[in-house]
Structure formats: structure tokens, C-alpha cells
N, C-alpha and C positions, 0 to 999 in steps of 0.2 A: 348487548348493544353498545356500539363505539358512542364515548362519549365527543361531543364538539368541542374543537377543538377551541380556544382563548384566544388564540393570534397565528399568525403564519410569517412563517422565516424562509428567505432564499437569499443566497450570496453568488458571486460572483467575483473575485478575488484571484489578480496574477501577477506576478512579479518576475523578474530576470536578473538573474548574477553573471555579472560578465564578469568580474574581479575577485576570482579566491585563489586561497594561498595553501589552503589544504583541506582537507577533508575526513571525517570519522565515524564509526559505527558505534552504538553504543548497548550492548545487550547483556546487564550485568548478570543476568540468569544461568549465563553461559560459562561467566568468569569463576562465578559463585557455586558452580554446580547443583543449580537448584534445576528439575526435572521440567520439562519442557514439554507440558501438557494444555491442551485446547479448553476450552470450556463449553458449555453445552448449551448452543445458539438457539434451542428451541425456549427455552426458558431463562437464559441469562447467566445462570447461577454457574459462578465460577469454579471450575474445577479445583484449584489453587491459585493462591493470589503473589506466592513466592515471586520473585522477579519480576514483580510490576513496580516501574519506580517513576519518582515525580521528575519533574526537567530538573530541579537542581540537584537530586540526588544521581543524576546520569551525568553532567555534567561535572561531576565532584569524582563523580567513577572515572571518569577519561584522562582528566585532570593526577589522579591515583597512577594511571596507568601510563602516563607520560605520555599522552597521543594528544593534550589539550594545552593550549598555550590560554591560561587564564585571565589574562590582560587583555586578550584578541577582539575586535567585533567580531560576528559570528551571527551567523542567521540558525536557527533549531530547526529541524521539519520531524513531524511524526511516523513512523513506520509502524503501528501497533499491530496490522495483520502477521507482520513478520516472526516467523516461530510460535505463531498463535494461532493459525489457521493452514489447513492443507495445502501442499503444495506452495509453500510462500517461506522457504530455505533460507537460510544466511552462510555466507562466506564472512570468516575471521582467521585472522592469522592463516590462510592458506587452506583452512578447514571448514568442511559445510556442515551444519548442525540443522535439526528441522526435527520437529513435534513427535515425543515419543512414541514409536511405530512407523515412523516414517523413514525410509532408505530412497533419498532420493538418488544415489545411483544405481539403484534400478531402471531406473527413469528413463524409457523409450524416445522418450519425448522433451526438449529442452525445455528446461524454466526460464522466464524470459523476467529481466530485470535491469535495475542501475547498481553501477560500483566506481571501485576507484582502482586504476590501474594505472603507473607511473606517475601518483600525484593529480590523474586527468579523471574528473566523472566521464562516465561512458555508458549507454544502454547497448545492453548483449547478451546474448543466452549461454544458459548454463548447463553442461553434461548434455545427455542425449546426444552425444557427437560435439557437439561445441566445445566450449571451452571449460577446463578444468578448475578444480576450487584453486590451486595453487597458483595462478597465474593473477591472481587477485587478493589485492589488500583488505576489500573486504567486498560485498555484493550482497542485494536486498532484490530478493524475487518479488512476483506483486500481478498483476492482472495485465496484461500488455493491448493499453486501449488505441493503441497508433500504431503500426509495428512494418515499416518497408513499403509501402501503398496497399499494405490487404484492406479492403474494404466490406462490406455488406454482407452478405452470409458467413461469405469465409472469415473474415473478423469475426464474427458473432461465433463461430467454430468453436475458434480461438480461446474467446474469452469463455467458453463452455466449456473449456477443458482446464482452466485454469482459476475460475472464480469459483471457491470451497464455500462461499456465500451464497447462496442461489438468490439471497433478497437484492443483490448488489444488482441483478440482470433483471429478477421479473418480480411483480407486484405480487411477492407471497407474503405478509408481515408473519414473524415471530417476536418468541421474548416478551417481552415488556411494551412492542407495541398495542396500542390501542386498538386495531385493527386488525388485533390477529383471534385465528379461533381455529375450532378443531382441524377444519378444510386445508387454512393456509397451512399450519402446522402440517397437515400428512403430507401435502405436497412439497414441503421444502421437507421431508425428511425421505421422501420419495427418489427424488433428485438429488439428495445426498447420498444416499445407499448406492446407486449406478454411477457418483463421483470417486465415491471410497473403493468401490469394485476397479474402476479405470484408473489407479495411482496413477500406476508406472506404463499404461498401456502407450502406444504408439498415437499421433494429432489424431488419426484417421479414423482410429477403434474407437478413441474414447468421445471423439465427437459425432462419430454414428450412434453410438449408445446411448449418449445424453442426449441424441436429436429422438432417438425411439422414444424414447420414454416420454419427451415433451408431445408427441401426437397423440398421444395417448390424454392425454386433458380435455375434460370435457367442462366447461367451455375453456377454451386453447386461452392459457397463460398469457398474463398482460405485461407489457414490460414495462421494468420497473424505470421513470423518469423524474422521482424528487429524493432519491438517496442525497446525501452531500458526501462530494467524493472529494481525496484529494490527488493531483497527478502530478506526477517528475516526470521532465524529459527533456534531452539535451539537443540545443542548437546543432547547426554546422560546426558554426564556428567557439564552441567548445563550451556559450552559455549554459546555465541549465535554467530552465523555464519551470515556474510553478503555479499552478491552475489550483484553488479550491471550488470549486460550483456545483449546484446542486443539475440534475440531467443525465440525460442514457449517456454511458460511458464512450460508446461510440462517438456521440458529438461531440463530448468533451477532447476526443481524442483531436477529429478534424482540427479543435481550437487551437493545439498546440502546433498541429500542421499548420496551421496559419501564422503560426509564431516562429514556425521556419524548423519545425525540431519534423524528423523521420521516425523518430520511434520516441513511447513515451508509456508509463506505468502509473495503475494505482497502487498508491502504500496504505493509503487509511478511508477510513467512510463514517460516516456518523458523526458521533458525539468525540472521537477518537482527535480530530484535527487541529493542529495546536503550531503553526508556523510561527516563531518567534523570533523578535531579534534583541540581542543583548549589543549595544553600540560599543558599551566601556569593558567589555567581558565580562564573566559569569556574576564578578561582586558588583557588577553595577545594578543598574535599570535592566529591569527585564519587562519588553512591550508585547505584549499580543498581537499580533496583525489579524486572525480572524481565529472565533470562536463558535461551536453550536451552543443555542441552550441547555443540549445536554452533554456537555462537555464534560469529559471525566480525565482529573490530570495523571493518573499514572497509566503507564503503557510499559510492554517489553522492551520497545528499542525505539531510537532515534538517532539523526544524523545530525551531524555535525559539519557547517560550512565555513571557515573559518575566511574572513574577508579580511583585503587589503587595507584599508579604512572604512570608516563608522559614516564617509560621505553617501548621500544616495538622491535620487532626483523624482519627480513626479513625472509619469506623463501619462496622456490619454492611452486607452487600453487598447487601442489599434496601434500604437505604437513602440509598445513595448517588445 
């Protein structure tokens, strides 16, 4: 029996960088040649904990690697699904790495995400015909909850072919939640078995597959609307917009639509979200902008936005 719950948390948290001067990925797992292995969603228990590292030990890594200017203001955002969950690649140095067993050029089908291509964040897809790891400095695949005007089924396709999480889309709890038990458990490992089968398969095959299997529930899966998620996605005019809020990905997606961006991804969910800003750089102040209760601070990767100045302004959240 779930126990009741103490209090209830929901956020809503957005912000816009119109003013950076560079950009960084940081995945020392990568550098280190530590093995780039998932951990086991049904119960939590980490596979290995190799290459999880804290914001200042990523920060010290980049810093190492001459890509960080240590004096800089600098906003942090998290990417922990990144090389930690299927289908969710990283482009570095011209090179795509992703979760031992995983060959994402096989991949029929583009991975859709943000990167940095001549100094410029950009959201754009990758292989499956698109565009190649070498044509990018670096590139962070992710869930793509805004993507060109797809909307309503066909989004939800979308996001079925590319969310290795099935909690992130429907009310199955695992792990360590309170609410989870044998039922939810078969069914997120139901929908992961017809994920893992569809890697590399073509939109078409692997969202018919993972639609079969979903009519197949009896009573038909609820979709999941209080995960905390968090999204990137870039303006027109070359902002990048960031969304933490808890709701169906879908709507968060519209939010960003409304923030003027056409395409936009999730990189983290949960306790994983960790947007920060350091004003004076890495030796200064380092502020939180939002946190979960269960915030856990080491992750595989994170980015780096390095800003013009430490100025920045307030304004109502329709305005931003």
C-alpha cells in the first residue's frame, strides 16, 4: 500500500538567453574511458556509478580541457539522460558515443536534439539521413516535445519512438517510487522490450510497434502529467529558451511554442534538474535556480552556456 504522501511540489520555471559567447558539453565518462552503461529503471540500482560527476567536478573537467573560460558568468543546465538512457547519443569532438550496445548509426530514424554548430545553439536531427556527427561541435539527443508543427498523435508517435522512459509519457511508476508495484513494473518493462526491439527501426515501424503493444492494456494506460521535466529549445532569433515544469510533454512543448522557439527537447526529468548560474565563474557563487526534493547532484553530462555578462532582468513569464 502507497504510503501518503507529506506535501506536494510543482514548478514552473523559464528563463531566456539572448546573450552567450560560447557554449560546452561536458561528459567526462567519455574522456576518461569509463564504459557507458544505463542503469536498471525498474529498481533504481545503478549499473555503475563511473562517470557521474558533481557541477564542479564537470566544470573543472572543461576548464582541464581548455573549452571553459573560468572567470566567465555562465548559466549550467543538466542533460543526465544523455548517454544514460537509449537513444539519447552525444556528439563530441565530431564523434557520436551512446550506451554500450547501442550503434546509433544504424539508426533508420533521426535522433532529434540541441548542439552547437559555428559557435550557434541549434535544434536538428541527427543521422537517419540528416546530419552527420562531424558537422557538430558537440550535440545532445533527448525527447523532441515541439518538433516543426507536428502535433497530437503524430507528436505522441514521435515521442514513442524516442522516450527509453516510458514513465516520462504514461502513469507507469517504477524504482523507488511509492506507487509502483508488480502491474506497473510489467508494463514499463513490456514497453521497453518493443523499445529495445525498435532501436534502429524506421518513425513508421517503431511507432506502429509501440502503438500495438499500448492497445493491448487493459485498462488502457494513463498518461503520465506530474513528472518534472526539463526542456531546451531555440528561438528564431537564435535565444535558447528553458522550461523546467512539471505536465504532459506535449504541453510543455506548446509552452515553448509560445516562446516563439519551433523545435524544442527534453534532457532531464525528475530529481536529475539542476539549472544554475555561476555570475563570477566557476570560483565564485554558485546559485540554484530550481531544484526537486529529490535532487541528486551527480549526472553524466552537462552544458555549458557561457554569457556576455553576469547582468540579467526579471520579467513576467508571458514575457519572457
Amino acid at each position: 500500500m502507497a504510503e501518503t504522501s507529506s506535501f506536494s511540489f510543482g514548478v514552473h520555471f523559464e528563463m531566456a538567453v539572448t546573450s552567450y559567447v560560447g557554449a560546452a558539453l561536458s561528459i567526462p565518462a567519455i574522456g576518461l574511458n569509463y564504459s557507458l552503461k544505463t542503469k536498471d529503471l525498474l529498481t533504481e540500482n545503478v549499473v555503475s556509478k563511473d562517470g557521474r560527476y558533481t557541477l564542479e567536478e564537470h566544470l573543472n573537467y572543461l576548464v582541464s580541457l581548455g573549452q571553459l573560460d573560468q572567470k566567465c558568468s555562465m548559466l549550467v543546465f543538466g542533460a543526465r539522460n544523455l548517454c544514460v538512457n537509449w537513444r539519447s547519443p552525444a556528439v563530441l569532438g565530431g564523434k557520436v558515443y551512446a550506451l554500450e550496445g547501442e550503434e546509433p548509426k544504424r539508426s533508420l530514424r533521426p535522433y532529434y536534439g540541441i548542439g552547437l554548430r559555428d559557435n550557434r545553439l541549434i535544434c536538428a536531427e541527427l543521422l537517419g539521413g540528416f546530419s552527420e556527427p562531424s558537422s557538430w561541435d558537440f550535440f545532445c539527443a533527448g525527447i523532441p516535445v515541439l518538433w516543426d508543427g507536428w502535433e497530437g498523435e503524430q507528436l505522441l508517435d514521435l515521442m514513442l519512438c524516442e522516450a527509453s522512459d516510458h514513465s516520462h509519457l504514461y502513469a507507469i511508476p517504477r524504482g523507488n517510487h511509492p506507487n509502483a508495484d508488480s502491474d506497473t513494473l510489467q508494463a514499463w518493462q513490456v514497453l521497453q522490450n518493443v523499445f529495445r526491439e525498435q532501436l534502429y527501426s524506421s518513425e513508421l515501424e517503431a511507432a506502429t510497434n509501440m502503438r500495438n503493444k499500448l492497445v493491448n492494456f487493459t485498462p488502457p494506460l494513463r498518461r503520465c502529467s506530474d513528472y518534472f521535466h526539463s526542456i531546451i529549445g531555440i528561438r528564431d532569433d537564435g535565444a535558447l529558451v528553458y522550461l523546467s515544469a512539471h505536465g504532459l510533454l506535449e504541453e510543455l512543448g506548446q509552452v515553448m511554442k509560445r516562446r516563439g522557439c519551433q523545435r524544442a527537447i527534453c534532457l532531464e526529468n525528475s530529481g536529475s534538474i539542476m539549472p544554475t548560474f555561476l555570475p563570477q565563474g566557476i570560483h565564485g557563487q554558485s546559485i540554484p535556480l530550481v531544484r526537486a526534493p529529490n535532487f541528486r547532484p551527480k549526472g553524466r553530462a552537462v552544458i555549458t552556456v557561457s554569457l556576455q555578462n553576469d547582468i540579467f532582468t526579471s520579467q513576467p513569464v508571458e514575457s519572457i
